[in-house]
N, C-alpha and C positions, 0 to 999 in steps of 0.2 A: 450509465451512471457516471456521476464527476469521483474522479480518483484527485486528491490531491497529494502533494508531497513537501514533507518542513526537513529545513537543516541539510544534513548533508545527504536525505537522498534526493530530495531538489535538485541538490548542486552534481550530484553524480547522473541524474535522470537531464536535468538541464531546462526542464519546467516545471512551474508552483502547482499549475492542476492542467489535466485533458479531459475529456469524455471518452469512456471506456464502452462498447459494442461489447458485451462477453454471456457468455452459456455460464460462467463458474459458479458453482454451487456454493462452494465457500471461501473466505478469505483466501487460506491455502491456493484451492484451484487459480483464484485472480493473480497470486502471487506468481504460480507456475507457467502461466500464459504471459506474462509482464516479462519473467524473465526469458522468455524467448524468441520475445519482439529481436532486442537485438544486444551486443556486449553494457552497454549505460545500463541497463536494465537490470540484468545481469550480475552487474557490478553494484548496483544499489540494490539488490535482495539476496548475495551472496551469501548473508547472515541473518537471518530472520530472528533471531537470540537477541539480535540487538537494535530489534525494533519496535515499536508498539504500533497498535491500529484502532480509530475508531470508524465506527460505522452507524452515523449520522447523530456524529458529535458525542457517540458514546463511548468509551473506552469497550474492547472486546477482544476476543481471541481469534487467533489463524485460524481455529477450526468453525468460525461461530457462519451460520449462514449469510447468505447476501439474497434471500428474497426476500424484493421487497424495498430494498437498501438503495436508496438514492447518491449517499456519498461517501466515499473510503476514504479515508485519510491515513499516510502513512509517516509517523517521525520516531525519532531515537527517544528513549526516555529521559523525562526529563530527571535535571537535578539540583537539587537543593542550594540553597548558597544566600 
């Protein structure tokens, strides 16, 4: 599946999107396998509070499954201004 990344987990991850190889049943699990790639990883999902996720362009929760799911998307929320 394509994972992409906006803002600063981008900038903490150090690429916009990759293709993800994964078993994870759901957001969470994807998140738990990312963060153990290596420290950038790590360091950009250290706070899952303060991130949002959609899953093929649809706004969704950590716990919402991924079968099925072609693309993750992960950015901070947005805000108003």
């Amino acid at each position: 599946m394509d994972v992409l990344y906006f803002a600063w987990v981008r900038e903490r991850i150090g690429l916009p999107r990759e293709t993800v190889e994964t078993n994870a049943a759901t957001v969470a699990d994807l998140v738990d396998e990312l963060r153990a790639r290596e420290p950038r990883y790590a360091a950009a999902f250290a706070e899952t509070d303060a991130l949002r996720v959609a899953l093929d362009q649809e706004l969704s929760d950590f716990d919402a499954p991924l079968s099925g799911v072609r693309e993750v998307a992960f950015f901070p929320p947005m805000t108003g201004g």
